[in-house]
N, C-alpha and C positions, 0 to 999 in steps of 0.2 A: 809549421805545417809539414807532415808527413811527405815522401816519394807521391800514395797514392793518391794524395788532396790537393795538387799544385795545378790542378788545369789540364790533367792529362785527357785533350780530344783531340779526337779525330783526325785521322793521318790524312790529307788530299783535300784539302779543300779547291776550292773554287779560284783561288789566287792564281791572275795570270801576270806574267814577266814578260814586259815590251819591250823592244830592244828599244835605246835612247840614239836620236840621234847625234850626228858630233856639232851641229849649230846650235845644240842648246847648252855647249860645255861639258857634260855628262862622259865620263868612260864607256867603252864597251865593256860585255859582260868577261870575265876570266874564267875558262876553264882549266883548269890543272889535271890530269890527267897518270896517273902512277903508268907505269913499263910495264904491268903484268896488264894492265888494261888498253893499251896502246895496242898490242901484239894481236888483236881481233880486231877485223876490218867493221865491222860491223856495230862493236861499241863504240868505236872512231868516230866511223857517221852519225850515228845517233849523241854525241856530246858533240858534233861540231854545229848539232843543231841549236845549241844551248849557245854557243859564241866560238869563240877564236880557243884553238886545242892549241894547248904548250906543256911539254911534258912537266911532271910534277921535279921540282928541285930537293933537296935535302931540307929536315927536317930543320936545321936551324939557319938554312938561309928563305925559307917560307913566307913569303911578305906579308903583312897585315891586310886585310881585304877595305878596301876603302870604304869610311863612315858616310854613308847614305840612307838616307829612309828603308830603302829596300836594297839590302845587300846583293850585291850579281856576281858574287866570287864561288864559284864550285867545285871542288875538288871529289874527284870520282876517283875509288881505289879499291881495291880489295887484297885479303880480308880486312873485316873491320876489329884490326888489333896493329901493335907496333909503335916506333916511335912519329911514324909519318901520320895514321891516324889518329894518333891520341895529338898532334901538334894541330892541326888540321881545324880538331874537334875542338880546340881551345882556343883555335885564334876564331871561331864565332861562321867559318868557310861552311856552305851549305855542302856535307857528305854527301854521297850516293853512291853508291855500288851496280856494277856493271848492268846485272838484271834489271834494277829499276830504271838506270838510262833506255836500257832495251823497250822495256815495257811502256815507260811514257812515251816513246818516239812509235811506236808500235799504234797506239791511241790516240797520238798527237795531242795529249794532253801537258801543261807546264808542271815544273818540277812544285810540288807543296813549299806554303808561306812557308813555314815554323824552320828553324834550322836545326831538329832533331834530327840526326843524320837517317837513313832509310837503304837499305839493302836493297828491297825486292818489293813488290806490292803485294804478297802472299794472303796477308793477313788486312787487306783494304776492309776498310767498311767494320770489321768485326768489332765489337765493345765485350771486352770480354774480364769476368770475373772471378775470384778466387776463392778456395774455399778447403780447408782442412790441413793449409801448408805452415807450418811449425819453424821452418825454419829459415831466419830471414836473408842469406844467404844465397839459399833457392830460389827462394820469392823474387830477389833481386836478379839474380840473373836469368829466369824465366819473365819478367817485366822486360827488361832491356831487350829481349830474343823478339818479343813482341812490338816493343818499336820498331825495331829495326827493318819487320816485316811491315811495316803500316801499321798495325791496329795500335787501337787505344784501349785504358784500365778504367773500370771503377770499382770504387774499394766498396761500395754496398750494393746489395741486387736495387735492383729501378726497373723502370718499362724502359730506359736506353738498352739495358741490358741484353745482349745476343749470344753469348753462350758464356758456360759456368767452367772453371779446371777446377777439379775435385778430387783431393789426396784418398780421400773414401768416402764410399755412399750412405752419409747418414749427414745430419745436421741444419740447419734453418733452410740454409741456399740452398740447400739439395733438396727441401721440400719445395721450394718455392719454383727454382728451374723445372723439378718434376711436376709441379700441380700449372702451368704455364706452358710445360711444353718444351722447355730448350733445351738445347741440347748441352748434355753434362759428360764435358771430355776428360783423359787420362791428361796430365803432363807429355805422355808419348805422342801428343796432336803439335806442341812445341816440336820437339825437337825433331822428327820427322819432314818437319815444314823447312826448319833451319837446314838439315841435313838438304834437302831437295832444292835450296836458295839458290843455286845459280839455275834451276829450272823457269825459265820466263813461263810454262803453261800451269805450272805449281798454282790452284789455286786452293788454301785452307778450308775454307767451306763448300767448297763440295760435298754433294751428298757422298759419295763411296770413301771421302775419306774421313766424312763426321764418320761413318757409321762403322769404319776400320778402329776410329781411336776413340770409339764411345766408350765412356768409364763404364768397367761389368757391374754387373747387379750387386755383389759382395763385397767389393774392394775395399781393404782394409779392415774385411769384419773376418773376427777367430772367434765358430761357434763349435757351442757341446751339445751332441744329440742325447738327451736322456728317455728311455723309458720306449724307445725304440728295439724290432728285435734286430738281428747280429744280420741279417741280408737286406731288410731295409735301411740302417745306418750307413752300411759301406756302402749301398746306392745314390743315400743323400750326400754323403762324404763328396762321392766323382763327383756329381752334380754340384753343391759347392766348388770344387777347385777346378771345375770348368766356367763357373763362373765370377774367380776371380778372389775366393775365399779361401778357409784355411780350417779344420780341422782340429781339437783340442780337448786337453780334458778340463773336467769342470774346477778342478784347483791352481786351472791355469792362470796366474797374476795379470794376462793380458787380455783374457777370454772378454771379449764383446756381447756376444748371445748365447742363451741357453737354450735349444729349442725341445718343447716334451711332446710327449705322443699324451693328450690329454684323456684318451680312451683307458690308457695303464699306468696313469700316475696320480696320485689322489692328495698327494701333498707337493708344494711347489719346493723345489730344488733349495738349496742354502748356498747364496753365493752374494758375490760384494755387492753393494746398492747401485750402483752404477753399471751393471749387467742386467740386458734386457733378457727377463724371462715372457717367451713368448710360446705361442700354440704355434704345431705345424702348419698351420694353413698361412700365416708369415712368410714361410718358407715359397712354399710353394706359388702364395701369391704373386712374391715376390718375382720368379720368375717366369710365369705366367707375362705379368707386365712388364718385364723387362729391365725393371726398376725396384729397387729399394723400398718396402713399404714400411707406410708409417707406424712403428713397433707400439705406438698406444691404442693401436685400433686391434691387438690381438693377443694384447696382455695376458698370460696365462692365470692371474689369481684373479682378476673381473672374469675369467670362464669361471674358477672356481667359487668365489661368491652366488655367482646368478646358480650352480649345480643346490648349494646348499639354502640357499634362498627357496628353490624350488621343492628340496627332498622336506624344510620343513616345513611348506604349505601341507604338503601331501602328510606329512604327519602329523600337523594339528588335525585335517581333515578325517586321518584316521581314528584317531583319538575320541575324535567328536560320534564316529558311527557305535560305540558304544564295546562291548568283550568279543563280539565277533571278530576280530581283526586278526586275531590271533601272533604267533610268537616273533613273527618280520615285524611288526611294527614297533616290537619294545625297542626303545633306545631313540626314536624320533629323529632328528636333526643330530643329537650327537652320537647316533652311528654312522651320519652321512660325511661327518668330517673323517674316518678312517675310512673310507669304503671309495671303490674308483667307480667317475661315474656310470661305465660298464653293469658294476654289480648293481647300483641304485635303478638301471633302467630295470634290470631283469626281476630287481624287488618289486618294481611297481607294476610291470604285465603280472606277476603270481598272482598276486593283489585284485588282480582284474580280473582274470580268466580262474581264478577258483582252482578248486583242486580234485575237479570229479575224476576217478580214476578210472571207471570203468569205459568213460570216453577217450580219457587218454591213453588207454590201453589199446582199445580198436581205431583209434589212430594210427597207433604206430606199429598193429598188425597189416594196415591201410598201405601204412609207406613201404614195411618190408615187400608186402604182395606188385607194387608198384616198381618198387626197385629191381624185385626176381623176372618183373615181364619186360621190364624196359631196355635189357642188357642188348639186346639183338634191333631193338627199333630205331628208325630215323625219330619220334617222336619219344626224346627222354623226359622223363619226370622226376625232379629230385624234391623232394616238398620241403617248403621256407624250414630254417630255422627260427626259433621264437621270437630272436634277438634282431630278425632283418626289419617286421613291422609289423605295426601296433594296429588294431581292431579298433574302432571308435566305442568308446566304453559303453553307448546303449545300444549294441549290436549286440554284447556279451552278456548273456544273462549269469545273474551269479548261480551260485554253487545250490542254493535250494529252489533257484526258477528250474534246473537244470534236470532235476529230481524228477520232478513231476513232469515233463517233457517225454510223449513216446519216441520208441526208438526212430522210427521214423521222421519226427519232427528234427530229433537228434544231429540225423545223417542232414538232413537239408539245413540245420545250422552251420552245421561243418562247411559245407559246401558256400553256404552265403558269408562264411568267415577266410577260407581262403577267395570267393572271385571278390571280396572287397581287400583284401591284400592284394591280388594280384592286380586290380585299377589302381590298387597306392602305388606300383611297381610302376608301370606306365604312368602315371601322371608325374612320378617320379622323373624319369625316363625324359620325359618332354620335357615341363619346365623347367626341370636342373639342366639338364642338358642341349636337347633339340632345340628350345626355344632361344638362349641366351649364345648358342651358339652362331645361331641364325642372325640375332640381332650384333653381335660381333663384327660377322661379314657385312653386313650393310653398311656398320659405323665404319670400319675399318676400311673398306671400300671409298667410301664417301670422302675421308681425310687421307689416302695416298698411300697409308698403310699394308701390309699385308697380315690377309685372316688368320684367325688361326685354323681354318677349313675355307679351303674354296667348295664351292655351288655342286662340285658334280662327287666331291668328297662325302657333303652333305648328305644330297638325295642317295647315294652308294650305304649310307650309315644307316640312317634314318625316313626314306622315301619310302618305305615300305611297312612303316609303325603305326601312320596313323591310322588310317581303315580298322584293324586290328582293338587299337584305342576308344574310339569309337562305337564300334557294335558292342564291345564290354561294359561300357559306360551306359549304354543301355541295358544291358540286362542286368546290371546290378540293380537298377533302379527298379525293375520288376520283381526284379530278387528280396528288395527291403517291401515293396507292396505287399509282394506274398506272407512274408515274415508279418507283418501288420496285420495282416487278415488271414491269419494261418486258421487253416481245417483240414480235417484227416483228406477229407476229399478234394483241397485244391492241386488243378494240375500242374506238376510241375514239368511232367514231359512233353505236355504241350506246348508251356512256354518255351523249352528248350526246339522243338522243330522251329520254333518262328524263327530263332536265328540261325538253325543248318544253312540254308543258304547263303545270309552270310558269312558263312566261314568256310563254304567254297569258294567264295571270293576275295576273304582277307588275306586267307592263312597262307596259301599257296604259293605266292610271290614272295612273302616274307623267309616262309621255311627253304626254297627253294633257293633263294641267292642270301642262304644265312652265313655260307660258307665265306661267302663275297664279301658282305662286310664283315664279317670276321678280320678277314685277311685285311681288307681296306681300313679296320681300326687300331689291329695291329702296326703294320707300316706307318700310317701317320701317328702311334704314341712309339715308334721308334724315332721315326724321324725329325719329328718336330717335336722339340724340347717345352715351345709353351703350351703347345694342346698337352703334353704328356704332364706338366704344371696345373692344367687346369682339370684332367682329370684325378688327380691328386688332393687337389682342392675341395671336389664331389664327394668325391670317397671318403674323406673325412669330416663330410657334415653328418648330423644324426637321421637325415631321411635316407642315408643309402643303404644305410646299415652295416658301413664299412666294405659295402662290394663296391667289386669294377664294375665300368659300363657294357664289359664282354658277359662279365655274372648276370646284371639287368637284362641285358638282350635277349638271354636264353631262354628264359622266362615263356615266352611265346611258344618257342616249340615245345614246352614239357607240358601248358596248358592242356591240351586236348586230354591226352592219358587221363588228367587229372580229373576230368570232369567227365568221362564216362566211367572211372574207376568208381567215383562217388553214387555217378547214376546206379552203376550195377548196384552197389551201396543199398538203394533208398527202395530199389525195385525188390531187395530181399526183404526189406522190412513192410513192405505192401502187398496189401491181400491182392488175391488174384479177382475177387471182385471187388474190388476200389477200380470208381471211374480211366482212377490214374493210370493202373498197370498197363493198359496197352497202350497210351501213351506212352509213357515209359520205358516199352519195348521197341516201340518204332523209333522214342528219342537214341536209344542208345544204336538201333541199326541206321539211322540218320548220320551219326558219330563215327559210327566203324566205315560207312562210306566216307564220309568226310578226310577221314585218317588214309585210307587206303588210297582216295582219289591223290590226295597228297605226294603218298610214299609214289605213287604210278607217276604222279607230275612231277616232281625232282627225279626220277629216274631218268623220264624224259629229257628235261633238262640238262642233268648231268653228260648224258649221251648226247647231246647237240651242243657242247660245250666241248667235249672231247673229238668231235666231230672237228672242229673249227682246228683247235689245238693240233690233228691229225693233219688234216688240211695245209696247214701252216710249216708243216718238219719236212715235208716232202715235195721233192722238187721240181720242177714240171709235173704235178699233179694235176689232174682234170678239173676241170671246175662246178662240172655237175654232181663231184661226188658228195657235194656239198648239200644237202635237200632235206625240205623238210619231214618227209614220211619215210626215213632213214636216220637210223641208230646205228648208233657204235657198239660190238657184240663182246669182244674177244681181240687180243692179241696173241701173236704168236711168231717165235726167230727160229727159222730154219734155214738149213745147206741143202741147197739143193741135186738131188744125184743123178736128174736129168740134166739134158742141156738144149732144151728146148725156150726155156724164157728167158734165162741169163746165161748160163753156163754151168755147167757140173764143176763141184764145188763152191758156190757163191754164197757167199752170207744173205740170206731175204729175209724181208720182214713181213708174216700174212696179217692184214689188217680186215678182220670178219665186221660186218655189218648186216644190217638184217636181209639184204637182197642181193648182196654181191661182196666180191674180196678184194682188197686192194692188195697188189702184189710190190713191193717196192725193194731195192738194193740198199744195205746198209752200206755207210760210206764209213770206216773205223779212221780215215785223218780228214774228216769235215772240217774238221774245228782246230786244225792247225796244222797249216800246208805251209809249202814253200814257194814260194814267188819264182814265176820261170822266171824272170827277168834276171833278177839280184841274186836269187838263192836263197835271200834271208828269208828268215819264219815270220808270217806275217799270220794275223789271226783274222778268218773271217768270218767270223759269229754273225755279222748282217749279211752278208751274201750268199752263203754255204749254206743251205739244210746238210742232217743228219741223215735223208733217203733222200735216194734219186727215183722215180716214176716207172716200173718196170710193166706191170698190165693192170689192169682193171675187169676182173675177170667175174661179170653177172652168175650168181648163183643158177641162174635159169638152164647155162650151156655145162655144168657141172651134172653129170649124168652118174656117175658111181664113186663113191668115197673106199678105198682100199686100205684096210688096216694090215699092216703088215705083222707076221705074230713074232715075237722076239727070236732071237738065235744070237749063238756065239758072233757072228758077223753082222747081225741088223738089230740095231738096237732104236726105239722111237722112232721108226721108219712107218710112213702111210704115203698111199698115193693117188691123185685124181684123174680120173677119166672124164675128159673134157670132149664137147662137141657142139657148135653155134652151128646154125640155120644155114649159113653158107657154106660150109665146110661139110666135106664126105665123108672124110678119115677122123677115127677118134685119133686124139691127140693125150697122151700117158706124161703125169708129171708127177714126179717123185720125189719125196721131200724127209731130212732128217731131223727132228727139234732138237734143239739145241740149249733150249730154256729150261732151267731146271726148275722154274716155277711152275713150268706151263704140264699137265697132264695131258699125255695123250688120246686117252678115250673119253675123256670129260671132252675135250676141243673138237672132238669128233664127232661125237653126239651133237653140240650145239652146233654144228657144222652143217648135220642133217636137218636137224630141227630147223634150222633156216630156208635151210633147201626144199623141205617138206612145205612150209608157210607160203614159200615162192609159190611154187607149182600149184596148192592148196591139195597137198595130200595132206591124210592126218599120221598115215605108218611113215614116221621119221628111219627106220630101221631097216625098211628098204634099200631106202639109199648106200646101204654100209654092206661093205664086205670083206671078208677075211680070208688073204693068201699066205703060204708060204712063201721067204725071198726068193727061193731060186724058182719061183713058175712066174717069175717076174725078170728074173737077171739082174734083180738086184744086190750090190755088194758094197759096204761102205768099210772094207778094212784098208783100203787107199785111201780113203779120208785122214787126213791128221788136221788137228784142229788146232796145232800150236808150233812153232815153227822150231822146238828141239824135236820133236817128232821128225818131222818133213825132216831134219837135218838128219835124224839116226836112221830114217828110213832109206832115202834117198844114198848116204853115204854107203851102206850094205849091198844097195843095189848096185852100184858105182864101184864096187869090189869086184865081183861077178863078170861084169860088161867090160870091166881092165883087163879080166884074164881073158874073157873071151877075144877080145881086140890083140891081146898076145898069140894067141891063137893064129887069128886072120890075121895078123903083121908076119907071121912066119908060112901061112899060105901065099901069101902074094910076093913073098921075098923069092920070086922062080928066076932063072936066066931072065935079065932084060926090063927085072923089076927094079923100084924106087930103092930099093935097098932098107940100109936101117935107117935113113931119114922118115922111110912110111912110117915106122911106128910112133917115133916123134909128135908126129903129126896127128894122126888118129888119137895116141893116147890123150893129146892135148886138148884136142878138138870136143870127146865125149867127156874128159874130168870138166873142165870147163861150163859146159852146158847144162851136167848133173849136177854141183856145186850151186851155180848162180840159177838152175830150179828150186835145190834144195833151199835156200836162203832166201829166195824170192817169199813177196806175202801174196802175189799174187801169179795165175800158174804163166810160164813163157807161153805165149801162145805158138804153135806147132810153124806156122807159115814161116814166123821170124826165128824158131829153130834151124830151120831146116835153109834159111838164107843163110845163116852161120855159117853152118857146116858145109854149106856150098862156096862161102868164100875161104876159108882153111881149108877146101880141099885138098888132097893129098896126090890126084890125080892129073894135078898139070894144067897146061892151060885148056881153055874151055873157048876159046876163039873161035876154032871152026867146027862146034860140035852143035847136032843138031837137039831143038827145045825136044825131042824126045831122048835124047842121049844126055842131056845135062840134067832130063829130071832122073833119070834113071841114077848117074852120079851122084844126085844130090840123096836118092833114097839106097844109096849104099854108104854114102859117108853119114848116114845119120840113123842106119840101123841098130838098135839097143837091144837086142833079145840074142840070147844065145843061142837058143833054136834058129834064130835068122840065116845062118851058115854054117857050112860045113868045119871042121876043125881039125885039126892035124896036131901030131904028137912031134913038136921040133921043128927047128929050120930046113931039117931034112925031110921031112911030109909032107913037100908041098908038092913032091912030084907025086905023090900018091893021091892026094885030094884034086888033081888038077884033071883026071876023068870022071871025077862025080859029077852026076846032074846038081846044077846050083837049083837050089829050093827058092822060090818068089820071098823076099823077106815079108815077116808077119808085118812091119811098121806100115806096110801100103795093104794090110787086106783086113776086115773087118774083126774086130778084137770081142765086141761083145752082139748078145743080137739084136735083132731091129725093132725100134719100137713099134710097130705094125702087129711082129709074131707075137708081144709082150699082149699087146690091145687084142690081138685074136685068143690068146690062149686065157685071157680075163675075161671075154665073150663063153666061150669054152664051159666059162667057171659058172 
């Protein structure tokens, strides 16, 4: 009998060790204890619980453990190798390794009958299985790795059976683990376990570390993709060797699977008998479930049998209808064996749908006219191709019912052939998808699993389909009544009002957050690999027609188009006295309401979504600007060239709404500062917005919008006259755009137009007026909007105000003056401050210039001088205008300039005019 048929159970039994006393004759129990085990306090204790500790001796002075029913000699060592444990292990001594002392003493449970030696208790409890290992080698020292830890072997799956190691995922055991449930591990579950052995918390079954060393779905399988194109191969490829697989071509000696695209291959591949030739949905089942499926449930020549099983029904059938059949039919079943079964489906719609041409002609005048209106609309319409789904064949009258049909009847066939495609779309929709998905989360929920959609993924996908579903499903059914009982005079516009109403109720929430699940089914077929499996699955059954589930969703919003396109349709082929016609006119103005209340309700939408979004970037923002009977207009980034909300020169952001502006500061390092603390760059994306909250400024107190007209010096320049209820003085703010997106007289106009809606004037155009800059005193050629500018600007100036301070360093050099340290000083004082303006990204503010230069002063101490005498210092050591003073030619002029009247320096007297004259002379205007 084999290693795996000698009784290998169960590591731990119940077997407890008494100590004996010494009046029955009996020894105490021995433990022997190795020097690498001694040296921790703690494995010490826990063996001196087992008996009397004595360090272990050499390998060949190791005494015999005494013959007793129940041996009590234990030698604990580690590792389990050497010439000490293999002596140990052959004189019959119960092993144990440190971990295991720890652990029983830890439990206070006795050391296990059996005297197979035992390392750790990692693997307690587990009965575990093999499967697909070759070489016996392996086998053996992965069995051994396993005692050691505690578990036990059986060499055939059973109900003992608690989990499988599996060299690859194919074979009996791996059915049978799969179809039961256990779990089926890598070898890397061994030796991980081993590597982790002296860990006492190590325990092998745990969940997070079954599900670390779960075998991949592929392992050990090398497949060849045939009949796929060149972007979806190299997609199944990653996918394969993420999970666990390998990539080959199909004359590869080791190749495992062939998998084909059965839509474009019509004859199965030529490869060894022992290569599973399989259909994609294998694939993809496969990882859908996690698992390995079973390759005879997706055989690609059982597809191909049931293709031609089915193409020769349909050619005996034709055969039987007599010469009518015409030239598709010749060849029967032995054209179906060359042909993919692609071309066979699209054989057997011609088949069906006849070949009137002069319908299929204003069809596809139909679609063109539908394509050239739909370019601009939120309602697109792209009409089915032939090949997505099939008409119920006594829906379709053939080719001589079709004849004698007036045009009118014609167009309402039309119409009852695509809204019964479009119910197969949606039923589609639902039971392949909605429904099974749904029952997924319930199963998976129930067993501890995770979905492959949670509940709020769901209703985000799918919560807004059914209604939708529903009122179609009825009017189809009206739709075949009518078709049964057709007469020139049944109304069809009639029946289309009964449902207008519902489809101000369906469609709206659906087309509205279409965007939403959009995005929401993207993310989850990026992110989760089995839903992106199971839509792969869909896709390649014959009811999707080989679309996505983003192609099927659309579906809804192109409807509408479709069905008043047809209406207009049916309304041209009906007399103007048919009962119908005014029907008919009021269905299709029922329609265009419908459509427009639509496009109004996603606009709405979108703008209380952006609202939110707006709401959220800006920081201390109000919380009322949040409301329902407010919209989102307009953005708009401007510098502003007043200095009345933020400061001249500030980056703002105007955020237009329909009743008022949000004014905010754009912050350019939100999103990656420096920690005052540390210094270091620390990112804070959850803390930081992008704008800081500057005013909240109601459309109401906005009294006159000024467009400023371009010139060499203003360019995108406008400006508002502002005035609230409590205030007396217009208030003038001035603003640059900066956006090259944004035009100015469009943002201007919608500016009034809101303004106008406020007040409830209708002349928007009032509001607006048009100055010259200079009846403003506006100038924006100090603006620089990039900091080589500021530098080239800045340094030129800083040329100028050197020479002029050479100047003044040689007027104040009189008897009794600072000498040539003054100029030192001065010079220092203004490069300095001109420099670190110029370089700055934001401007020095004046108070903390002028502290500078009051502490570099050049004029000595300041001790006992009076606060009007140190301001007057301070505004002569920080004077920058060469007009500011007098100037003298040399060190010798200073006795000439020293009976001039000194002039008040310009830096203390007003530089531009007051916004007051600005506000009166736009009064004026």
């Amino acid at each position: 009998m084999d290693e795996l048929s000698k009784g290998m159970t169960q590591t731990g039994s119940a077997a407890t060790t008494e100590e004996i006393e010494h009046n029955n004759g009996s020894p105490w129990p021995v433990v022997f204890v190795s020097e690498s085990c001694l040296e921790c306090e703690r494995v010490r204790a826990a063996c001196e619980r087992l008996g009397p500790v004595q360090p272990a001796p050499a390998p060949d002075a190791l005494p015999q453990p005494p013959q007793t029913p129940q041996p009590l000699s234990y030698f604990v060592t580690k590792p389990f190798e050497g010439e000490l444990f293999d002596a140990a292990h052959r004189a019959k001594y119960r092993v144990l390794g440190p971990t295991a002392v720890l652990q029983l003493s830890e439990r206070e449970e006795p050391p296990p009958s059996n005297a197979r030696p035992l390392y750790s208790l990692a693997m307690r409890g587990a009965v575990i299985c093999f499967s697909g290992f070759r070489k016996k080698d392996e086998l053996t020292y992965l069995i051994t790795l396993i005692h050691y830890m505690g578990g036990s072997i059986r060499k055939d799956m059973s109900s003992k059976v608690t989990h499988l190691i599996a060299a690859a995922a194919t074979g009996d055991k791996y059915r049978y683990a799969s179809g039961f449930g256990l779990p089926v591990l890598a070898r890397s579950w061994v030796d991980e376990c081993w590597r982790r052995r002296d860990d006492p918390a190590c325990l092998a079954t745990h969940d997070a570390v079954i599900k670390e060393h779960k075998l991949k779905v592929f392992a050990g399988a090398r497949v060849c993709f045939v009949g796929f194109p060149e972007d979806e191969t190299q997609h199944m490829g990653d996918v394969l060797a993420s999970n666990g697989g390998a990539a080959c071509p199909l004359d590869d000696p080791d190749c495992t699977h062939v998998v084909v695209d059965e839509h474009n291959t019509a004859v199965a591949p030529e490869c060894s008998p022992r290569v599973h030739v399989v259909k994609a949905e294998w694939f993809w089942a496969s990882v859908q479930n996690e698992e390995a499926q079973d390759e005879r449930d997706y055989l690609f020549k059982d597809y191909l049998d049931e293709v031609s099983r089915r193409s020769s029904v349909g050619g005996a059938a034709g055969a039987s209808g007599g010469a009518g059949g015409g030239a598709d039919e010749v060849g029967g079943a032995a054209g179906a064996a060359g042909s993919t079964p692609a071309h066979l489906q699209r054989q057997r719609k011609r088949k069906l749908r006849g070949g009137d041409a002069a319908l299929q002609k204003r069809r596809s005048s139909l679609s063109d006219t539908v394509l050239s209106l739909s370019g601009n609309m939120l309602l697109d319409y792209t009409p089915s191709p032939d090949s997505k789904q099939l008409l119920e064949e006594s829906e379709v009258p053939d080719n001589v019912v079709r004849k004698l049909m007036s045009p009118r009847q014609q167009v309402f066939m039309e119409l009852l052939q695509t809204e019964s495609n479009y119910v197969g779309i949606l039923h589609t929709i639902v039971t392949m998808f909605k429904q099974p998905l749904e029952d997924m989360a319930e199963e998976d929920n129930s067993n501890g699993k995770m979905a492959l959609l949670n509940n709020t993924e769901l209703k985000i996908i799918f919560g807004n389909l059914p209604p939708i579903y529903e009122l179609h499903q009825g009017m189809l059914e009206e739709l075949r009544y009518t078709q049964a009982h057709w007469s020139e005079e049944v109304s069809i516009g009639r029946l289309m009002l009964k449902y207008t109403p519902d489809m101000v109720k369906a469609y709206p929430p659906f087309v509205n957050f279409f965007e939403n699940t959009k995005e929401m089914l993207q993310q989850c077929d990026r992110e989760n690999p089995r839903f992106h499996a199971f839509l792969k699955i869909c896709q390649t059954k014959p009811e999707c027609g080989r679309q996505s589930l983003q192609e099927l969703l659309i579906r809804p919003v192109q409807r509408l188009p479709s069905i008043r396109l047809l209406l207009d349709d049916i309304l041209k082929h009906t007399h103007k006295n048919n009962p119908d016609h005014g029907a008919l006119v009021a269905a299709l103005a029922g329609l265009r309401e419908v459509m427009s209340h639509i496009n109004e309700d996603k606009r709405k939408t979108e703008g209380q979504l952006q609202m939110f979004d707006i709401y959220n970037d800006i920081d201390q923002c109000p919380a009322h600007l949040v409301s329902s009977h407010r919209s989102f207009i307009a953005r708009c980034e401007v510098v502003e060239l007043s200095k009345e909300l933020s400061g001249r020169g500030d980056h703002l952001v105007l955020f237009l709404f329909t009743d008022t502006m949000e004014v905010c500061k754009k912050r350019s390092k939100a999103f990656n500062s420096k920690s005052p603390t540390n210094g270091t760059s620390t990112m804070r994306i959850g803390s930081s917005k992008p704008y800081r909250h500057i005013s909240l400024m109601p459309l109401s107190t906005v009294k006159r919008v000024v467009d400023i007209r371009e010139a060499e010096d203003c360019h995108n320049v406008f400006a508002l006259m502002c005035r609230s209820n409590q205030e007396l003085k217009e208030k003038l703010y001035s603003f640059m755009i900066t956006d090259e997106a944004v035009d100015k007289s469009h943002f201007l106009r919608q500016l009034c137009r809101q303004m106008a809606n406020t007040v409830c004037k209708a002349d928007a155009d009032k509001f607006l007026a048009t100055l010259e800059s200079h009846q403003l005193d506006i100038d924006t050629s100090d603006l620089a909007l990039s900091t080589l500018s500021k530098v080239t600007k800045f340094a030129a100036r800083t040329r100028i105000k050197l020479e002029t301070l050479a100047g003044l360093g040689g007027w104040l050099r009189e008897p009794g003056g600072p000498g040539g340290l003054l100029d030192t000083w001065v010079l220092r004082a203004h490069l300095l401050a001109q420099v670190g303006r110029a370089l700055s990204f934001n401007k020095t503010p004046s108070k903390l210039k002028r502290a500078m230069s009051s502490m570099i002063s050049p004029f000595g101490s300041q001790a006992n001088l009076t606060p009007a005498s140190q301001l007057a210092q301070m505004r002569l050591a920080s004077c920058n205008n060469i007009n500011e003073m007098g100037t003298s030619s040399g060190a010798g002029g200073g006795g000439e300039g020293g009976g001039e009247v000194l002039v008040a320096p310009l830096s203390v007297q007003p530089t531009r005019k007051a916004a007051a004259g600005a506000a009166a002379a736009l009064r004026r205007f």
